[in-house]
OpenMM code with the backbone's topology and positions (N, CA, C; nanometers):
from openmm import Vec3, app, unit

residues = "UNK UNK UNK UNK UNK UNK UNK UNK UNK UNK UNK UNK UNK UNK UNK UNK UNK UNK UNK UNK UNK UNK UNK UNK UNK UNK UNK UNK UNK UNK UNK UNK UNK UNK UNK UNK UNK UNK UNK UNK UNK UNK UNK UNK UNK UNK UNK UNK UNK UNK UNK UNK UNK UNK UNK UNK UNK UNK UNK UNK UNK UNK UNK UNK UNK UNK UNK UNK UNK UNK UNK UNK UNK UNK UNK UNK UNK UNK UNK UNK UNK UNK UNK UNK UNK UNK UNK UNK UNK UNK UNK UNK UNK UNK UNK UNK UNK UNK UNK UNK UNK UNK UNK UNK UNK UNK UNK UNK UNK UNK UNK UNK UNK UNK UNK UNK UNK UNK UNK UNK UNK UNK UNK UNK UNK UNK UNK UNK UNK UNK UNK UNK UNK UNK UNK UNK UNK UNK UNK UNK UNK UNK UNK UNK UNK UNK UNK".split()
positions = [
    Vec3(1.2350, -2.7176, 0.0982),
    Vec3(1.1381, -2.6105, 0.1027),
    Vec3(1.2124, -2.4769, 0.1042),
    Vec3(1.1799, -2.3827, -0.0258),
    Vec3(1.2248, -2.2673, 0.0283),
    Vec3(1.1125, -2.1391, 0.0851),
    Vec3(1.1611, -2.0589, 0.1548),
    Vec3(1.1152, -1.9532, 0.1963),
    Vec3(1.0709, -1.8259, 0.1100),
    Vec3(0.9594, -1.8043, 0.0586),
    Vec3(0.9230, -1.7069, 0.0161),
    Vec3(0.8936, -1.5524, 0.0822),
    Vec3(0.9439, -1.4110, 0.0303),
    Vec3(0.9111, -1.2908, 0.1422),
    Vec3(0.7575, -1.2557, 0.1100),
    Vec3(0.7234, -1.1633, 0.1462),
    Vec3(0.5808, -1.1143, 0.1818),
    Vec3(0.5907, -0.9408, 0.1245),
    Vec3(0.5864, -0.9094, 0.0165),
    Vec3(0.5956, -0.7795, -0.0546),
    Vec3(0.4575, -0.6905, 0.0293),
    Vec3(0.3960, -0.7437, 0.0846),
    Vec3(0.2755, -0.6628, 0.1589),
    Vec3(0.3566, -0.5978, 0.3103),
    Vec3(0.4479, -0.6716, 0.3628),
    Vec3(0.5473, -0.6551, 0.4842),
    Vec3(0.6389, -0.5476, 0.4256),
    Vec3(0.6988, -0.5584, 0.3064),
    Vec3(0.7602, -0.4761, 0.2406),
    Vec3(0.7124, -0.3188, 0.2068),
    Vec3(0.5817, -0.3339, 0.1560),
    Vec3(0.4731, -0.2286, 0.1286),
    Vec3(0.4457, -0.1635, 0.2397),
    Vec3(0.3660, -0.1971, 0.3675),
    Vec3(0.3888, -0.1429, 0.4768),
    Vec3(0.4830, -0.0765, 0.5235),
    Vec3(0.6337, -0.0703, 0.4960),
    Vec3(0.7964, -0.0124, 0.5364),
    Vec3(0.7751, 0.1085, 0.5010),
    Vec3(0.7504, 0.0633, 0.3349),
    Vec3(0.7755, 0.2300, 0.2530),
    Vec3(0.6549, 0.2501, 0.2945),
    Vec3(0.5536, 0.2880, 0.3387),
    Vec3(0.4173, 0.3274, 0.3413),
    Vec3(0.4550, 0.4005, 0.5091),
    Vec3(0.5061, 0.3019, 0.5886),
    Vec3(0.6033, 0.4219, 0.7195),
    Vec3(0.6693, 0.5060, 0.6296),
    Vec3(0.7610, 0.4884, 0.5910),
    Vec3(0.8635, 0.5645, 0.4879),
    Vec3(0.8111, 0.7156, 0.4884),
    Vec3(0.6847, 0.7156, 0.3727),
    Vec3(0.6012, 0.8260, 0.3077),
    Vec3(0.5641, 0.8720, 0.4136),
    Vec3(0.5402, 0.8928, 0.5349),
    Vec3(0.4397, 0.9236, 0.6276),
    Vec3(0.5681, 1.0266, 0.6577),
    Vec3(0.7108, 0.9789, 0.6978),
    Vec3(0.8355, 1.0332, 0.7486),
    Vec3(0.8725, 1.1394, 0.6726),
    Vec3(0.7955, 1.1601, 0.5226),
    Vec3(0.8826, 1.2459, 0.4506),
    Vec3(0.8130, 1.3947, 0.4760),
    Vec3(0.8654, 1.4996, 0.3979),
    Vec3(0.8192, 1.6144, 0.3761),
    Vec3(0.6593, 1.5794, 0.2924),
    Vec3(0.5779, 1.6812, 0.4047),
    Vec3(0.4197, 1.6578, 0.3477),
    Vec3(0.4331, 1.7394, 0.2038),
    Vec3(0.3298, 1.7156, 0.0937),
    Vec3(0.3369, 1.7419, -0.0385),
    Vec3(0.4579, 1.7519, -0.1009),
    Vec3(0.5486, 1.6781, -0.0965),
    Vec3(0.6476, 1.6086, -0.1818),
    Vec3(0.6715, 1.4635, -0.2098),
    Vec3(0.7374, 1.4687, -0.3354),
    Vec3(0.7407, 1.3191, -0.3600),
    Vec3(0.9109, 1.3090, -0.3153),
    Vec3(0.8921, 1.1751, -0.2305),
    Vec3(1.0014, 1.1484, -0.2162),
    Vec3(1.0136, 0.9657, -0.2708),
    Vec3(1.1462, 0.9278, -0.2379),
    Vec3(1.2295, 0.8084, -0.2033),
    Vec3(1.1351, 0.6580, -0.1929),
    Vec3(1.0665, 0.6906, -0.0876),
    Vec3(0.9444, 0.6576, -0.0435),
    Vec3(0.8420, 0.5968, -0.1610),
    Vec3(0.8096, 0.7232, -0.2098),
    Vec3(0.7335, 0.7159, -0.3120),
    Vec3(0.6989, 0.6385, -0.4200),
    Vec3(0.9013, 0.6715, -0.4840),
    Vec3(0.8993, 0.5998, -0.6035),
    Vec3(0.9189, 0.4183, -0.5636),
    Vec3(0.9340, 0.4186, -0.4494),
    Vec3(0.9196, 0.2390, -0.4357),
    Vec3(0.8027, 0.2143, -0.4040),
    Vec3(0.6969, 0.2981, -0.3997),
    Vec3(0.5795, 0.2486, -0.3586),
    Vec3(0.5242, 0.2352, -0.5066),
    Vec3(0.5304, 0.2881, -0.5692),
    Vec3(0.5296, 0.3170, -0.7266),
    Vec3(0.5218, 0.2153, -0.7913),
    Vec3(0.7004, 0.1253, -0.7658),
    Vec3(0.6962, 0.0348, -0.8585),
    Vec3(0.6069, -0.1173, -0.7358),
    Vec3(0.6626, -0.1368, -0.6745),
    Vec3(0.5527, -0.1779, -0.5948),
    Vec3(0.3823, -0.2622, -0.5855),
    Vec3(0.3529, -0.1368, -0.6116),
    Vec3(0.2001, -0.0822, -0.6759),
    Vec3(0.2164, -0.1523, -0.7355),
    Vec3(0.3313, -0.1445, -0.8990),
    Vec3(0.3224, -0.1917, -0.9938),
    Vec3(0.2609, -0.3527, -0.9998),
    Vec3(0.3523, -0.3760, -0.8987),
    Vec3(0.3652, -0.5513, -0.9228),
    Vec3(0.2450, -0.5997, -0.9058),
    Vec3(0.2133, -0.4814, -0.7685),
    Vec3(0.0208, -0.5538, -0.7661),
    Vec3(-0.0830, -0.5684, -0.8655),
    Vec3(-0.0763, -0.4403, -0.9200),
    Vec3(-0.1598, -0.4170, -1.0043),
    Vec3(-0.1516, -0.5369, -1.1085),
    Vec3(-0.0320, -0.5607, -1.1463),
    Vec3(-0.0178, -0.7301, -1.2477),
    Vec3(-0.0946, -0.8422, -1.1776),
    Vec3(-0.0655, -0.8506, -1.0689),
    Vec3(-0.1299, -0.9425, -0.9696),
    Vec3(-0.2906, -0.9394, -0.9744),
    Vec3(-0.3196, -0.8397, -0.9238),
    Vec3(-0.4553, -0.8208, -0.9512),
    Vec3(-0.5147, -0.8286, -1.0932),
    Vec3(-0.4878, -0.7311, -1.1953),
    Vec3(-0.5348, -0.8270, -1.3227),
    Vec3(-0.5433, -0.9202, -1.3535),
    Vec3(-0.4323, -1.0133, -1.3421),
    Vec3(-0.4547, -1.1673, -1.3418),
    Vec3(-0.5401, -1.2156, -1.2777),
    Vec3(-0.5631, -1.1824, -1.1384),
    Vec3(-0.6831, -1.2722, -1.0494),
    Vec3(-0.7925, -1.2333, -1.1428),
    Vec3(-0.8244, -1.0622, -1.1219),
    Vec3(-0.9718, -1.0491, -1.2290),
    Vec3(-0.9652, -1.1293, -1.3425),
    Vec3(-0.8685, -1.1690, -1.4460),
    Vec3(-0.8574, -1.2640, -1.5294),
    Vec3(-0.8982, -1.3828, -1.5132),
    Vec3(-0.8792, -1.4270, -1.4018),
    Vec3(-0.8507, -1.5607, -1.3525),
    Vec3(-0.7996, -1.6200, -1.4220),
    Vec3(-0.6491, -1.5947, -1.4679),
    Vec3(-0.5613, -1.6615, -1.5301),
    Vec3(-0.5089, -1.7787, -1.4465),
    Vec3(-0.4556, -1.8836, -1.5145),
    Vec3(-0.4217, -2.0019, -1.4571),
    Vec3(-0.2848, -1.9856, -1.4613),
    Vec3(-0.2284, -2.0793, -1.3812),
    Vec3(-0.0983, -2.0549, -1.3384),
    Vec3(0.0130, -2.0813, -1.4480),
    Vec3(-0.0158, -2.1333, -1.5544),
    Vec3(0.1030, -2.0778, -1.6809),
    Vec3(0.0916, -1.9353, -1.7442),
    Vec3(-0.0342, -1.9029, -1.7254),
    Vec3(-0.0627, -1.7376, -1.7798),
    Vec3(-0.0008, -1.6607, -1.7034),
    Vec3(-0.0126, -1.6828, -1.5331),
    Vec3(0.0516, -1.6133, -1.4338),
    Vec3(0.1768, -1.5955, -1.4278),
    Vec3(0.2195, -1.7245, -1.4924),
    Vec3(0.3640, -1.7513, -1.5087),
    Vec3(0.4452, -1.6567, -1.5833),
    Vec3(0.3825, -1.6473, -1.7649),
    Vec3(0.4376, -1.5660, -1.8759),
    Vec3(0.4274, -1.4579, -1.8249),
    Vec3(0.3214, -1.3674, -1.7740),
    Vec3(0.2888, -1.2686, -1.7422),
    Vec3(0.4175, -1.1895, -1.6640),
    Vec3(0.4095, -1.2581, -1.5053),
    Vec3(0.4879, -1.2152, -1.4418),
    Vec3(0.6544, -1.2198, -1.4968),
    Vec3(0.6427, -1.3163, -1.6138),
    Vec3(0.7519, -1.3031, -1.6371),
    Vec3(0.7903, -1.1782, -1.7343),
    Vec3(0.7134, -1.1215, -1.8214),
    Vec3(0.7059, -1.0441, -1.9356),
    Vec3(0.6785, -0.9154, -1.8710),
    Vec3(0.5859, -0.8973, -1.7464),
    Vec3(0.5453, -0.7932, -1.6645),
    Vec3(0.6190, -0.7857, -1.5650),
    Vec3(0.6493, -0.8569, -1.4731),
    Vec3(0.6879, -0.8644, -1.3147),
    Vec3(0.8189, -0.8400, -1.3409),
    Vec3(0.9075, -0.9209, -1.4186),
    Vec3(1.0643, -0.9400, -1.3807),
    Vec3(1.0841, -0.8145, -1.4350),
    Vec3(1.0452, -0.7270, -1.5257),
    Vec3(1.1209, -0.5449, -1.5652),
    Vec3(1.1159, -0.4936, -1.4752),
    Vec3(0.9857, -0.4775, -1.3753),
    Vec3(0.9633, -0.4073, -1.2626),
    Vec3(1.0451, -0.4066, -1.1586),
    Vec3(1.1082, -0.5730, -1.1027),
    Vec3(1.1916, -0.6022, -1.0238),
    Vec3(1.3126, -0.5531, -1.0506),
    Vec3(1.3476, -0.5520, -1.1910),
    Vec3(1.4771, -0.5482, -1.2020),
    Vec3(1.4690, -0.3721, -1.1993),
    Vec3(1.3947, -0.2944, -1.2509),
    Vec3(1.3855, -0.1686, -1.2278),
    Vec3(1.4134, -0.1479, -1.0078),
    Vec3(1.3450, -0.2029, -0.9607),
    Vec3(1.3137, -0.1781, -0.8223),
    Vec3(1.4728, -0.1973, -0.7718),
    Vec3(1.5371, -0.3003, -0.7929),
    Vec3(1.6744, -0.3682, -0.7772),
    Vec3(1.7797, -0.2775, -0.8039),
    Vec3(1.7426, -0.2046, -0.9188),
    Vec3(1.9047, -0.1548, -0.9603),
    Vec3(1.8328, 0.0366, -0.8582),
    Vec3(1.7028, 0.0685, -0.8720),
    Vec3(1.6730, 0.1720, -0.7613),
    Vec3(1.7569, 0.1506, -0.6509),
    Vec3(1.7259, 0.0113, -0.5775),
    Vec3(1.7909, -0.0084, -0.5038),
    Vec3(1.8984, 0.0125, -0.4138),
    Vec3(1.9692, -0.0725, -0.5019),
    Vec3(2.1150, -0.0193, -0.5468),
    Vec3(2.1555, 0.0860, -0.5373),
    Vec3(2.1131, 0.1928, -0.5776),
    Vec3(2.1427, 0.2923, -0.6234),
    Vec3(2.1241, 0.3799, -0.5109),
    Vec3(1.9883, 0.3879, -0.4450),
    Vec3(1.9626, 0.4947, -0.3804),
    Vec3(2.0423, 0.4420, -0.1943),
    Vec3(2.0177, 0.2944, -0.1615),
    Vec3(2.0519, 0.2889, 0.0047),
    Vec3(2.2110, 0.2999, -0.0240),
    Vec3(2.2761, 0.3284, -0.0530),
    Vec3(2.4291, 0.4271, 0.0077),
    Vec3(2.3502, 0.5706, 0.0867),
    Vec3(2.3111, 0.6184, -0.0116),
    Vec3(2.2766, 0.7853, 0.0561),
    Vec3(2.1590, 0.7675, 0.1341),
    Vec3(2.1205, 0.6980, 0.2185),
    Vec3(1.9935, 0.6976, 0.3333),
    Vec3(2.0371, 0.6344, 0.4503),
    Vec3(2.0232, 0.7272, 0.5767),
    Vec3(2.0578, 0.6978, 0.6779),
    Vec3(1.9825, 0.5522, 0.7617),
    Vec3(2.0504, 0.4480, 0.8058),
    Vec3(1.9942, 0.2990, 0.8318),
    Vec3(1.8950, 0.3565, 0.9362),
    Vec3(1.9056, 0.4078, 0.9861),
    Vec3(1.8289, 0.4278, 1.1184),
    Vec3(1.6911, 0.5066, 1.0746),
    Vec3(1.6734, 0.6083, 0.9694),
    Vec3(1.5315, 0.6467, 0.9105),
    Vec3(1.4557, 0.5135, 0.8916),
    Vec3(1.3495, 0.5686, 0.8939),
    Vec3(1.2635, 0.4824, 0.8284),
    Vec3(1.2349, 0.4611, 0.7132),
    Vec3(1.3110, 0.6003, 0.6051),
    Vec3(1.3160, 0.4915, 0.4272),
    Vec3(1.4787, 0.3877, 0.4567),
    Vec3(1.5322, 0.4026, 0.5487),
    Vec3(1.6848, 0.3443, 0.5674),
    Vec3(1.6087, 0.1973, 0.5970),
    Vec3(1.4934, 0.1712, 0.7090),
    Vec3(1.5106, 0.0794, 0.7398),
    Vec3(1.3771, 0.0153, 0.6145),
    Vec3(1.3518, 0.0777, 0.5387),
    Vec3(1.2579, -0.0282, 0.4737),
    Vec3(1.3284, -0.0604, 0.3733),
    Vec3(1.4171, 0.0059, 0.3214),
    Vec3(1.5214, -0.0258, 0.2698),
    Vec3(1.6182, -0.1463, 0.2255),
    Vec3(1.6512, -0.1266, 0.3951),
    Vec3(1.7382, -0.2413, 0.4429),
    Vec3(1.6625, -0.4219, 0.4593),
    Vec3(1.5138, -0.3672, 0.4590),
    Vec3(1.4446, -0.4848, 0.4957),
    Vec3(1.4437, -0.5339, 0.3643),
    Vec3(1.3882, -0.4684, 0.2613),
    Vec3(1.4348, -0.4860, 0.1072),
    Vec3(1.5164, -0.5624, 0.0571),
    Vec3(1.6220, -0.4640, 0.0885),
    Vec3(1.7720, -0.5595, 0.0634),
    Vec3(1.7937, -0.6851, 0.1543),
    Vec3(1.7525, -0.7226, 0.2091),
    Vec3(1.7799, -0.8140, 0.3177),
    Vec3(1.7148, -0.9332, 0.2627),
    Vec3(1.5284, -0.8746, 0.2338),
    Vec3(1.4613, -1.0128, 0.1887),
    Vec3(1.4340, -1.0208, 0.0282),
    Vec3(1.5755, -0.9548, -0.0100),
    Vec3(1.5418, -0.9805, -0.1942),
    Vec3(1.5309, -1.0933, -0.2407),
    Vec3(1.6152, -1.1762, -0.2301),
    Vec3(1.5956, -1.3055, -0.2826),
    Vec3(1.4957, -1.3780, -0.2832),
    Vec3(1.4402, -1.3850, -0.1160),
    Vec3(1.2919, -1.4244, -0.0897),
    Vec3(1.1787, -1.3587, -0.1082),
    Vec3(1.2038, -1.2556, -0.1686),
    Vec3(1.0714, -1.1296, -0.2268),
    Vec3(1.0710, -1.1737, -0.3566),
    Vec3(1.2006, -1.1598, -0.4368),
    Vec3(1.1707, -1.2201, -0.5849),
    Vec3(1.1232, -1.3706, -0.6400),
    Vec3(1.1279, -1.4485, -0.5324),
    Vec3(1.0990, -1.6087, -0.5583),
    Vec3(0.9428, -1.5917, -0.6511),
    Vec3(0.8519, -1.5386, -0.6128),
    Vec3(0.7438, -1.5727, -0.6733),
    Vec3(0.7065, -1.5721, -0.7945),
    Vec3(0.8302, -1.4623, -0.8602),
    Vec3(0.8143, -1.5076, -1.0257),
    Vec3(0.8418, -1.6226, -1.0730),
    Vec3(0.9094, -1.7130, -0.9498),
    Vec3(0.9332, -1.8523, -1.0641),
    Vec3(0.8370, -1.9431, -1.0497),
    Vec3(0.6633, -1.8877, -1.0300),
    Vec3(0.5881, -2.0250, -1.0339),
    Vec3(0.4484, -1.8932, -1.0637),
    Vec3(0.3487, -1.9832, -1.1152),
    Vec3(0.2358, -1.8845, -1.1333),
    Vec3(0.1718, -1.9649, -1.0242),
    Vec3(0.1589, -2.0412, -0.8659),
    Vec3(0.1249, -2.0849, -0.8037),
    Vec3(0.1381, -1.9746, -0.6666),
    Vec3(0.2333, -1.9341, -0.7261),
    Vec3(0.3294, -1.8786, -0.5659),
    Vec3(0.2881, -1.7203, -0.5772),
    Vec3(0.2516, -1.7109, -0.4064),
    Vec3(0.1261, -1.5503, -0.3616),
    Vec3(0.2574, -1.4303, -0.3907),
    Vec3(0.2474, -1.3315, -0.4394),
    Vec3(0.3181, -1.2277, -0.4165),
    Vec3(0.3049, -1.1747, -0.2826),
    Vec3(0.1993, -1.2123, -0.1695),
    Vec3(0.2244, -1.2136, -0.0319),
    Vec3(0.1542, -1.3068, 0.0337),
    Vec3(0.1677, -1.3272, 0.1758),
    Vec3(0.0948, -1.4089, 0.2644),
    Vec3(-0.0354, -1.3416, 0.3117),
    Vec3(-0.1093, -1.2551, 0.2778),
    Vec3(-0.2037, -1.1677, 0.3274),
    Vec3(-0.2973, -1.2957, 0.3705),
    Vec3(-0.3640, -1.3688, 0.2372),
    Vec3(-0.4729, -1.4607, 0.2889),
    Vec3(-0.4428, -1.5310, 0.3995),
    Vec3(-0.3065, -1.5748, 0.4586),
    Vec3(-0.2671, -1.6841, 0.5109),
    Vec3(-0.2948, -1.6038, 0.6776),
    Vec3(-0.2687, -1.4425, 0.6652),
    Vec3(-0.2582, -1.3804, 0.8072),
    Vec3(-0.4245, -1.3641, 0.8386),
    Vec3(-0.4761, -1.3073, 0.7573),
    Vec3(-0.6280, -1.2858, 0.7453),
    Vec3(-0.7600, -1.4337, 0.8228),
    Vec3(-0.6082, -1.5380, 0.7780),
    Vec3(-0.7257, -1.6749, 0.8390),
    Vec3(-0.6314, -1.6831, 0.9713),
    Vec3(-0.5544, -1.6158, 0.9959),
    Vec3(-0.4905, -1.6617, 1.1707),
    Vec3(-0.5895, -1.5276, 1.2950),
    Vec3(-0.5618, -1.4598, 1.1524),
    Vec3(-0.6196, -1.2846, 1.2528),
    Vec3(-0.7419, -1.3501, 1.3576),
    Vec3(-0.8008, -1.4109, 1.3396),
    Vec3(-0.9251, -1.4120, 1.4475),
    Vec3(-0.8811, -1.5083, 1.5809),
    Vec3(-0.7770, -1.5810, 1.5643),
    Vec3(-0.7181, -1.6807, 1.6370),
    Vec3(-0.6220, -1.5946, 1.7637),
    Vec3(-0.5457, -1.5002, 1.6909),
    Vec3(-0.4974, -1.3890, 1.6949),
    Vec3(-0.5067, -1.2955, 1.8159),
    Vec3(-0.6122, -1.2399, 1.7687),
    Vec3(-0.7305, -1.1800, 1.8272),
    Vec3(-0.7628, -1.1788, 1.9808),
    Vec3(-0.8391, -1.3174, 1.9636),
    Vec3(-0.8672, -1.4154, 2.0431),
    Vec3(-0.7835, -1.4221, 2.1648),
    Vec3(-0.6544, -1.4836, 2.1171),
    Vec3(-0.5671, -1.5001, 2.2250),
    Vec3(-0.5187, -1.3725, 2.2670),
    Vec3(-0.5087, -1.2808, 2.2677),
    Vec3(-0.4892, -1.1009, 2.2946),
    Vec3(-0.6094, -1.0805, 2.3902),
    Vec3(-0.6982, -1.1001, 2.3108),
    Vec3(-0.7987, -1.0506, 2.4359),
    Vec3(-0.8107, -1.1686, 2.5470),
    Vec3(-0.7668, -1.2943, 2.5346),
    Vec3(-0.7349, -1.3734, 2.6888),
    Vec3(-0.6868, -1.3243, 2.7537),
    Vec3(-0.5462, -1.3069, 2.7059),
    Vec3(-0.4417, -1.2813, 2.7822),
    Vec3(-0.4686, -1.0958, 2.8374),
    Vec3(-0.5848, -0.9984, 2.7759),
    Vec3(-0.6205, -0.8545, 2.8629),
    Vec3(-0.7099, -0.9657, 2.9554),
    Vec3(-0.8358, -1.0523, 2.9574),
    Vec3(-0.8479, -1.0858, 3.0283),
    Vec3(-0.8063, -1.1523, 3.1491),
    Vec3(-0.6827, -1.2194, 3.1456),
    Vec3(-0.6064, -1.3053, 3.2494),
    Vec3(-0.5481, -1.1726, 3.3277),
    Vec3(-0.4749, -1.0536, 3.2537),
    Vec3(-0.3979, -0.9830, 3.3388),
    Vec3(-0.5075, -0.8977, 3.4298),
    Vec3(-0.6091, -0.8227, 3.3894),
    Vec3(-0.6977, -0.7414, 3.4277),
    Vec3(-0.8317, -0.8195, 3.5693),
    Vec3(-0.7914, -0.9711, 3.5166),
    Vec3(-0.8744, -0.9960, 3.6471),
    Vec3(-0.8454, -1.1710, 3.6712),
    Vec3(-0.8116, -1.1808, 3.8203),
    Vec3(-0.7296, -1.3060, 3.8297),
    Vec3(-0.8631, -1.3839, 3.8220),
    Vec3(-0.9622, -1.3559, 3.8915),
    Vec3(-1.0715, -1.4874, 3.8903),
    Vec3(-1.0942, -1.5250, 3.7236),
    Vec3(-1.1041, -1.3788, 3.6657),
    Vec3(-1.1145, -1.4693, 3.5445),
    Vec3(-1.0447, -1.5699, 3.4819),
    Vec3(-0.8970, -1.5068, 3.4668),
    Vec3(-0.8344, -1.5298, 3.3924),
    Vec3(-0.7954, -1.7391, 3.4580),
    Vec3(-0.8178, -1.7272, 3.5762),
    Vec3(-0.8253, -1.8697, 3.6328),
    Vec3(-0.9398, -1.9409, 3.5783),
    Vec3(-1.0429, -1.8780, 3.5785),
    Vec3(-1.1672, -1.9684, 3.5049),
    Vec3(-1.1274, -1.9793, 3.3656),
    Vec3(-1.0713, -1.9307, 3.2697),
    Vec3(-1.0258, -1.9416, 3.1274),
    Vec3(-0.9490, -2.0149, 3.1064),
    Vec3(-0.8507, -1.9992, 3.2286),
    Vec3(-0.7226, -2.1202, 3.1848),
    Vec3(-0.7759, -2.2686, 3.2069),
] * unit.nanometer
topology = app.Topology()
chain = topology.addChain("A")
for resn in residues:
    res = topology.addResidue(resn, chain)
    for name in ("N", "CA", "C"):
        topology.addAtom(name, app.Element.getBySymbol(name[0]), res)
């Protein structure tokens, strides 16, 4: 089994990133949210398509892999000059860290460009157990009747 990354975990970084920069400028930030975007937007056409998973396949391959390889050599290029400790440093670094497992999904038209659906069906479970556990701390009788 291998491990696939979560480009929505990724998206969120630079999306801190943009918030960090100078207001009405484009920065650093930006242009990875850019290409990014990009990949979704392929993603999403296909679903509206409802292309099947060899269409998903060519696609991402003819669409997705320029984008990556554009995002990759950005990459490259730009984390020398960004300090690790910013926040475009550290979305950056998270980038570089989970490339391999961020790019896996072009090799199957099966495989999610993120886990969103998968968090979306835990979120209420989630939830749930968060508000036990304000209940257990905030009041002992309760939190004894719950357990």
């Amino acid at each position: 089994m291998e491990r696939l990354g979560c480009w929505a975990h990724v998206r969120r970084k630079f999306v801190e990133a943009q918030t960090a920069q100078p207001k009405g400028k484009t920065g650093r930030a930006d242009m990875a949210l850019n290409m990014i975007n990009a990949l979704y937007r392929i993603e999403r056409k296909q679903r509206e398509l409802q292309a099947d998973e060899d269409t998903l396949y060519r696609v991402r391959q003819e669409h997705s892999v320029p984008v990556l390889n554009d995002l990759s050599k950005w990459l490259e290029k730009t984390l020398p000059h960004v300090t690790p400790q910013s926040a475009l440093g550290k979305a950056l670094n998270y980038l570089a860290n989970n490339w391999s497992k961020l790019v896996r999904y072009v090799e199957a038209g099966h495989l999610p460009i993120d886990n969103n659906p998968a968090e979306r069906a835990i979120r209420p479970f989630v939830i749930g157990r968060n508000a036990q556990s304000e209940i257990m701390l905030s009041s002992p009788v309760l939190g004894f009747l719950i357990a």
